[in-house]
C-alpha positions as CSV (number, residue, x, y, z in Angstrom):
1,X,0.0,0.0,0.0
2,X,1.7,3.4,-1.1
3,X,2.3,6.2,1.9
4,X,-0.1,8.9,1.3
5,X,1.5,11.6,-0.7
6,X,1.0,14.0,2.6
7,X,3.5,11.8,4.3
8,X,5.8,12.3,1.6
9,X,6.1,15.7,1.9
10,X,8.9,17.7,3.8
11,X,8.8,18.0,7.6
12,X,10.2,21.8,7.2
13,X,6.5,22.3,5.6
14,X,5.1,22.1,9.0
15,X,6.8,25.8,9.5
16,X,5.0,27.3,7.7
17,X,1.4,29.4,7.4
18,X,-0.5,30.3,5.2
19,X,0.1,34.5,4.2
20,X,-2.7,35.4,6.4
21,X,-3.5,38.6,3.7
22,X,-3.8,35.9,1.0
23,X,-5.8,34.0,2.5
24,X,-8.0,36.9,3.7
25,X,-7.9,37.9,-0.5
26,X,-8.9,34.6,-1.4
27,X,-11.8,34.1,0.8
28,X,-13.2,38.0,-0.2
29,X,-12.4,36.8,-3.8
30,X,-14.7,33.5,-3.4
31,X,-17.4,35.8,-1.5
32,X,-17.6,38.1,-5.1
33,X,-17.6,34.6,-7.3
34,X,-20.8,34.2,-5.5
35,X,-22.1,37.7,-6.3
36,X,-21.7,39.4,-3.1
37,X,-20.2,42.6,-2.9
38,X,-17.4,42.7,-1.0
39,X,-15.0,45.7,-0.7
40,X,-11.3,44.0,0.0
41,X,-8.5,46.0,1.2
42,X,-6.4,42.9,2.4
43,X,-3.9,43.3,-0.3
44,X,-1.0,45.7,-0.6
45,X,-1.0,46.4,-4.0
46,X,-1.5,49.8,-5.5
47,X,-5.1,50.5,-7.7
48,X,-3.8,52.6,-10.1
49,X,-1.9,50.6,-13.6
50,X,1.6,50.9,-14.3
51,X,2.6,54.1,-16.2
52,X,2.0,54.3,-19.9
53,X,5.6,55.1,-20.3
54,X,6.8,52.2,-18.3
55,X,4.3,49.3,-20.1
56,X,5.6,50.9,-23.9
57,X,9.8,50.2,-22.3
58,X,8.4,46.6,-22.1
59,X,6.6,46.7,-25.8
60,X,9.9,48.1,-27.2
61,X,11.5,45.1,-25.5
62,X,9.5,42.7,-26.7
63,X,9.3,44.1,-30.5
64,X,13.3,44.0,-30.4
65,X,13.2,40.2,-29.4
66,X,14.5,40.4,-25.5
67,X,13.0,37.0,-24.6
68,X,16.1,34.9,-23.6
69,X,18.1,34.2,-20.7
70,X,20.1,37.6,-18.9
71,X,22.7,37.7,-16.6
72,X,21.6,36.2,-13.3
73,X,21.5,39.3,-11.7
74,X,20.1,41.2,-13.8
75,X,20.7,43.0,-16.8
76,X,23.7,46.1,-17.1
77,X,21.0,48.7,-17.8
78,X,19.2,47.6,-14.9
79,X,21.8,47.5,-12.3
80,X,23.3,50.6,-13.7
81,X,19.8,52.4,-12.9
82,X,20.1,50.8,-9.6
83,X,23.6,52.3,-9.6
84,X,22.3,56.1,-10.4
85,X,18.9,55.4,-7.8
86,X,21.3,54.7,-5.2
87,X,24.0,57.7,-5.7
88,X,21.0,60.0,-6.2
89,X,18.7,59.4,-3.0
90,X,21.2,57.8,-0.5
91,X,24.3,58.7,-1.8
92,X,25.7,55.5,-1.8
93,X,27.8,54.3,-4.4
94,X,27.9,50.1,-5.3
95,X,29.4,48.9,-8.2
96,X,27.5,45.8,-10.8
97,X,28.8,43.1,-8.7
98,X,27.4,44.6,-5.6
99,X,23.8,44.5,-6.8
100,X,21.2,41.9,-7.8
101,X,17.9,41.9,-8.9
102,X,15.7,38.9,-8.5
103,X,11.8,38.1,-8.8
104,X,10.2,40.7,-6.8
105,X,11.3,42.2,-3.3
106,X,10.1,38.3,-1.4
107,X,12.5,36.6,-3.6
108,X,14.9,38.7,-3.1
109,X,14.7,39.0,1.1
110,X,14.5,34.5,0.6
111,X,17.8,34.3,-1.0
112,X,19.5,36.9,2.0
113,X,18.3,34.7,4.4
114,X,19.3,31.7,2.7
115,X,23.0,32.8,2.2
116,X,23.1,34.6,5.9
117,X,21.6,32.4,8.2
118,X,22.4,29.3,9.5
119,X,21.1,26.7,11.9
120,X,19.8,28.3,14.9
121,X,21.3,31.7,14.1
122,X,18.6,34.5,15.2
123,X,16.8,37.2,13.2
124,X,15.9,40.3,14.9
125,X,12.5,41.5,13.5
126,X,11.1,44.7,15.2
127,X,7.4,43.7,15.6
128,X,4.8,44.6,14.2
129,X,6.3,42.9,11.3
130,X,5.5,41.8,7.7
131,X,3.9,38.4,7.9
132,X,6.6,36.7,5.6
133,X,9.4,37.4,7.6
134,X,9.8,35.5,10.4
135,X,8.5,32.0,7.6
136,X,11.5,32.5,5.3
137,X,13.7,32.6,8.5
138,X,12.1,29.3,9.7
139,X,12.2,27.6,6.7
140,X,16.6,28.7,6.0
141,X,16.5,26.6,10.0
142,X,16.6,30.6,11.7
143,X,15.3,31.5,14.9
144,X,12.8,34.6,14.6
145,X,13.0,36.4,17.6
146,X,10.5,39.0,17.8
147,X,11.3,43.0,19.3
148,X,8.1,44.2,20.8
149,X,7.3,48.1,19.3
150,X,4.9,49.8,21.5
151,X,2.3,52.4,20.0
152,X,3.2,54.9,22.2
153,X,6.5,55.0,20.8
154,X,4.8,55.4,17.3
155,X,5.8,51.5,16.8
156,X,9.2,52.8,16.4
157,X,12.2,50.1,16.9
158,X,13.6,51.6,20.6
159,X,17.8,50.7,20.9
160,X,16.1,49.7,24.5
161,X,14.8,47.5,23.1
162,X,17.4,46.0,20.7
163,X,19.6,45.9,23.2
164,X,17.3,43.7,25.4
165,X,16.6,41.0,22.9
166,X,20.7,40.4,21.8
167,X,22.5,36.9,22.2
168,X,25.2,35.1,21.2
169,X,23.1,33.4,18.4
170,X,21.8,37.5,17.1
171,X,23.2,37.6,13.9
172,X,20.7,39.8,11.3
173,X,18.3,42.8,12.5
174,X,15.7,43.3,9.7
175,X,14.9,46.8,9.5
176,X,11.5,48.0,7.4
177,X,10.9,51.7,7.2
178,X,8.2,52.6,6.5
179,X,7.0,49.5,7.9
180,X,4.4,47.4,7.1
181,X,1.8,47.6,8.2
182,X,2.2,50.5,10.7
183,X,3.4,53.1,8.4
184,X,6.4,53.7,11.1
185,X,9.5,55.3,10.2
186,X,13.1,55.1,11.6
187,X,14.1,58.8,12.3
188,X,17.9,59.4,11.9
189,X,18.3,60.0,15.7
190,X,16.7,56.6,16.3
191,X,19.0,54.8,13.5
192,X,21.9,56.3,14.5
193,X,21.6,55.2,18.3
194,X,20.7,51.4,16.5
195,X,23.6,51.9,14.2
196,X,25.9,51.5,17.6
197,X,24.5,48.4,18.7
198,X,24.4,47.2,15.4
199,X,28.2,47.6,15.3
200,X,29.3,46.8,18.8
201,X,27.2,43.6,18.7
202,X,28.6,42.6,14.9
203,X,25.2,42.7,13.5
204,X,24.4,42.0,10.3
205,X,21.2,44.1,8.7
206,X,19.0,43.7,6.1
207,X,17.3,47.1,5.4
208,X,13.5,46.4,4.0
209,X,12.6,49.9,2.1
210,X,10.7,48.6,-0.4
211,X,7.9,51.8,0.8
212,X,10.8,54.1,0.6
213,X,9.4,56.6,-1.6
214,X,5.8,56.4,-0.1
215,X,6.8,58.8,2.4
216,X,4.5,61.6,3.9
217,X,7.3,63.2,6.4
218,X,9.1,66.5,5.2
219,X,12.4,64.3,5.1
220,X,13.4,62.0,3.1
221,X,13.7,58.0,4.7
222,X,17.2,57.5,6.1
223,X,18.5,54.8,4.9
224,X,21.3,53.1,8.1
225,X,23.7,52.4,5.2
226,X,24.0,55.8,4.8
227,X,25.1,56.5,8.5
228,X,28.7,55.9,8.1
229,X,31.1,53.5,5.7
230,X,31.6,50.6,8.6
231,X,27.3,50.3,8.2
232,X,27.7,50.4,4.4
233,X,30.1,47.2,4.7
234,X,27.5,45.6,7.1
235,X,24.0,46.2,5.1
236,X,22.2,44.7,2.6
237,X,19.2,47.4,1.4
238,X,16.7,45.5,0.1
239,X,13.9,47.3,-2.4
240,X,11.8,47.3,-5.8
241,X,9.4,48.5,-8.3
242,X,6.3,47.1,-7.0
243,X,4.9,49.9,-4.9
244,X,6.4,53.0,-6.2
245,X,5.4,52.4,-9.9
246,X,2.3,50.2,-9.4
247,X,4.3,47.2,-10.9
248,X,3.2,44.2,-8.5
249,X,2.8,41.9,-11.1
250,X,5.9,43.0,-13.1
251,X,8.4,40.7,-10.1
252,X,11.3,43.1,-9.9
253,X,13.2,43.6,-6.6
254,X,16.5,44.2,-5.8
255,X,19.4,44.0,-3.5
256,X,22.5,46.2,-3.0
257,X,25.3,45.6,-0.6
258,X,28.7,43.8,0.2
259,X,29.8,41.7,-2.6
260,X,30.6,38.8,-0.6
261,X,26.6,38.4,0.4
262,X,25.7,39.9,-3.0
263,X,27.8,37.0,-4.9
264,X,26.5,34.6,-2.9
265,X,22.5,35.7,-3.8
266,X,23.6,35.8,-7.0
267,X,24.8,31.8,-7.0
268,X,21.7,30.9,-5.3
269,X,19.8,32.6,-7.8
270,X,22.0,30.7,-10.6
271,X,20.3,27.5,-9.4
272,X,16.5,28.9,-8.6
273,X,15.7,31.5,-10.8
274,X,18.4,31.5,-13.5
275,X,17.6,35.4,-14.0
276,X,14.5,37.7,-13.4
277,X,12.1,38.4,-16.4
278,X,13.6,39.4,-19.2
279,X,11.2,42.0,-20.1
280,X,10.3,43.0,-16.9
281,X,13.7,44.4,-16.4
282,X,13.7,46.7,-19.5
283,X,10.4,48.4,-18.1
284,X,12.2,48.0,-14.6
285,X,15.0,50.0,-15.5
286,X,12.8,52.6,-17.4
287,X,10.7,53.0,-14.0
288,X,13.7,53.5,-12.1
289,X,15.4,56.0,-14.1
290,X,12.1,58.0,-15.3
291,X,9.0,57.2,-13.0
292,X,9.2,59.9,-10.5
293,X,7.0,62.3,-12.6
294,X,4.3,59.1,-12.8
295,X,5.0,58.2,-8.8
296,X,4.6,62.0,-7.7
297,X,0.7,62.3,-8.5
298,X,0.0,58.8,-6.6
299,X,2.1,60.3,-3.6
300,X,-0.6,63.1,-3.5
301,X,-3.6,61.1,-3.7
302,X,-2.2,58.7,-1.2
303,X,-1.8,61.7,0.9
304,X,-5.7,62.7,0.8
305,X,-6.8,59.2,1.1
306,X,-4.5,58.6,4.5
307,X,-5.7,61.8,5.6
308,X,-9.7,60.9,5.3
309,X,-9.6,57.3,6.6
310,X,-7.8,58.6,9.3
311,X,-10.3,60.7,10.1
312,X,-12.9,58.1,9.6
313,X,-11.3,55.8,11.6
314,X,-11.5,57.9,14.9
315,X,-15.0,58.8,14.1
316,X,-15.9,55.3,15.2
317,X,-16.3,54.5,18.6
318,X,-14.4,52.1,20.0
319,X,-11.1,52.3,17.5
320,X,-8.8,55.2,17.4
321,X,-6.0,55.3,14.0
322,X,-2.9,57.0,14.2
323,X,-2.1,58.7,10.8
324,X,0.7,56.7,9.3
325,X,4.1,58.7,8.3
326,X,4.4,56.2,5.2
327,X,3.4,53.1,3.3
328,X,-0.1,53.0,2.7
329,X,-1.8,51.0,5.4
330,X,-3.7,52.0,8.6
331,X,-3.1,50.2,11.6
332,X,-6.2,51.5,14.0
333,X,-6.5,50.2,17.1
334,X,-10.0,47.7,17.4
335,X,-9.5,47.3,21.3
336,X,-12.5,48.6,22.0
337,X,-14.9,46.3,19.9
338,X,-13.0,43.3,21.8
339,X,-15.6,43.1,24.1
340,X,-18.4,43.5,22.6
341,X,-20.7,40.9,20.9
342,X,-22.9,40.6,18.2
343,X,-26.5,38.6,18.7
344,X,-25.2,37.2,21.8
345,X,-21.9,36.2,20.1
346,X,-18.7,37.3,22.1
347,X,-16.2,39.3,19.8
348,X,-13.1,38.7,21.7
349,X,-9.7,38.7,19.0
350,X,-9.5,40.6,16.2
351,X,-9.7,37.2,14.1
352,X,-13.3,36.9,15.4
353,X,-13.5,41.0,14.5
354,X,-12.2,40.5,11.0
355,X,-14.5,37.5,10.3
356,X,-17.5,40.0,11.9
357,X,-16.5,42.6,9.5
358,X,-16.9,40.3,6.3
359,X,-19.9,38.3,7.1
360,X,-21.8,41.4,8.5
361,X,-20.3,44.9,6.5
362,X,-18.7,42.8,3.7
363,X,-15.1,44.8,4.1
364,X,-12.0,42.7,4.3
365,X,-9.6,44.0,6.7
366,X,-6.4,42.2,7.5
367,X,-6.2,40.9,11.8
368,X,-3.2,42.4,13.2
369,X,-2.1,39.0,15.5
370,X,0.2,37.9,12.4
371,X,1.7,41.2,12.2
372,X,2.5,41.0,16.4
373,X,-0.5,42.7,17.4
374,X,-4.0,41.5,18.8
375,X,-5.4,44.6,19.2
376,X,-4.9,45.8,15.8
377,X,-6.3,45.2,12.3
378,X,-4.5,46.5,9.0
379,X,-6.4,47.7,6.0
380,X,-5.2,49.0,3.0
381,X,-5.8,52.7,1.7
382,X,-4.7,51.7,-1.9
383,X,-7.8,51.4,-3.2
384,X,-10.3,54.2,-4.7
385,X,-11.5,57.1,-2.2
386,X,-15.4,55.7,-3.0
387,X,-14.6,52.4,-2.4
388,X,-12.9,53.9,1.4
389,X,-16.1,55.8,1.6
390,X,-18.4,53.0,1.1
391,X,-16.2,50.9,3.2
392,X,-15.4,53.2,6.1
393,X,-20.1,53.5,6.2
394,X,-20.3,49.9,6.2
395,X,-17.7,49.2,9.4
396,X,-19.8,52.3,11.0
397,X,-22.9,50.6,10.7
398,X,-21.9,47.3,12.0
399,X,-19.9,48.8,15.0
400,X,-23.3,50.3,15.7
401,X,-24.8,47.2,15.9
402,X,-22.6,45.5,18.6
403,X,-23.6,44.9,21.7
């Protein structure tokens, strides 16, 4: 009698979860197949297309025939605007070999944890955190070790706090500013007091700015590699094209850093990936080089939607928002509906809260316990302003119908 194929699959499987936001997406997506209109802000993917500009680089590319194999990590023209993004915004300076772009910002952050982290070493993650993080470290055998961010502090990484969490085994700190999903970001005062643990402690970071240019502060985001050479040689910045351009489906990220880490992506990605798209690099670079003029009107209207669900937010009792200095997510505070109930049903986590909010307003909101929070829930303000309206009346009227 054969083993089940279940049985035959790989014990490391059992580390994993399921992306709680996907699976949030999928269920809101099954709700619509069945004709009920539900408004979904689980994803973090920006509503508005790629630039015109952007799609025609990847026509051209495709009319002159670039459909083979590239360099591993990525095509010259690509890394070279890499090269000029770098010197421009951080003025940091890495040369071809110091750079590689992979299949979206994920792919890329897998491979650095693949080539940094061994059995038992420990990952830092300032929490809340993306959802992926601490599953790639888990399935490259790394220890996760979560750094509590309180909301007073603005969810802001504390060196306190750092400092209280290091070990022998502490080998990366993952920093992501602006974070997902509070919007946080890392002021230079902050990094700078980080940067010296960082150092003393031989840290290795990995720099998640991926919602760089999504930025609502005056200032633009420092970047730690930028603090002083000894951080450069100690810092692997990961980011993308996904956000800033509206290019989600497009699978473009990039790394830049020491070439001893960068080589070593670059050989795992020799036997994974062989190269990113093709294609996707030409408009990649294009984007890179010339998208700011297309970026700078999402910016704004990012702004004004931020701005009004904010607002919304604290207009219902029971959950007050903090406006987020980046990204584009809300992370309101739900404490208040956790005990309540609804037809004599107790609503205490914000799992029970986010299922409440689908079966009963038919808005998909994302529970913030994955993130590292129960008392928080995470929507997405990349979406139209009259879909946020509609959504924003239809969490109103079901808060109003709690007991």
């Amino acid at each position: 009698m054969p083993r089940p194929l279940t049985d035959m699959l790989a014990s490391r499987l059992s580390l994993l979860k399921p992306s709680p936001t996907l699976l949030l997406s999928a269920r809101a997506r099954e709700l619509k197949a069945k004709g009920i209109d539900v408004l979904d802000f689980s994803g973090g993917e920006p509503d508005f297309d790629t630039p015109a500009p952007i799609k025609d680089a990847a026509i051209k590319a495709l009319g002159e025939g670039f459909t083979k194999y590239t360099a591993v990590g990525g095509i010259p023209e690509l890394k070279e605007a890499i090269r000029e993004k770098f010197r421009r915004d951080q003025g940091l300076d890495f040369s071809p070999r110091e750079i590689v772009a992979s299949n979206g910002a994920k792919h890329t952050l897998f491979e650095l944890f693949q080539v940094l982290v061994n059995p038992g070493d420990q990952v830092l993650l300032p929490s809340p955190a993306w959802v992926s993080y601490p599953d790639q470290v888990l399935l490259n055998q790394g220890e996760p070790v979560f750094i509590p961010c309180r909301e007073e502090d603005g969810f802001r990484l504390e060196p306190e706090a750092l400092s209280a969490v290091l070990t022998p085994r502490s080998k990366v700190l993952v920093l992501n500013s602006p974070n997902n999903p509070t919007g946080s970001i890392l002021d230079r005062d902050r990094l700078e007091k980080i940067a010296e643990i960082v150092l003393k402690n031989d840290l290795l970071v990995i720099s998640d700015e991926i919602y760089e240019k999504i930025n609502y502060t005056s200032a633009p985001v420092p970047s730690i590699a930028a603090l002083d050479p000894a951080l450069r040689s100690r810092t692997v910045i990961v980011n993308g094209v996904s956000k800033t351009y509206a290019m989600t489906g497009w699978r473009i990220g990039y790394a830049a850093g020491p070439r001893e880490i960068m080589e070593a992506v670059d050989t795992v990605q020799s036997q994974t990936a062989s190269n990113p798209n093709s294609i996707a690099q030409k408009a990649a670079a294009y984007a890179i080089r010339s998208g700011e003029e297309y970026f700078s009107p999402m910016l704004v209207e990012y702004r004004k939607r931020r701005d009004w669900v904010v607002k919304a937010f604290n207009g219902i009792p029971g959950i007050r928002c903090a406006p987020p200095e980046g990204a584009f997510y809300v992370f309101p505070n739900v404490s208040g509906l956790l005990t309540r109930s609804y037809k004599g049903v107790p609503i205490h986590t914000v799992y029970e809260l986010a299922e409440f909010f689908l079966d009963v307003a038919r808005v998909a909101m994302v529970p913030g316990t994955p993130f590292g929070s129960p008392l928080h829930m995470r929507l997405s303000y990349a979406a139209s302003q009259e879909a946020l309206e509609e959504a924003l009346k239809r969490l109103s009227e079901a808060v109003a119908l709690l007991d």
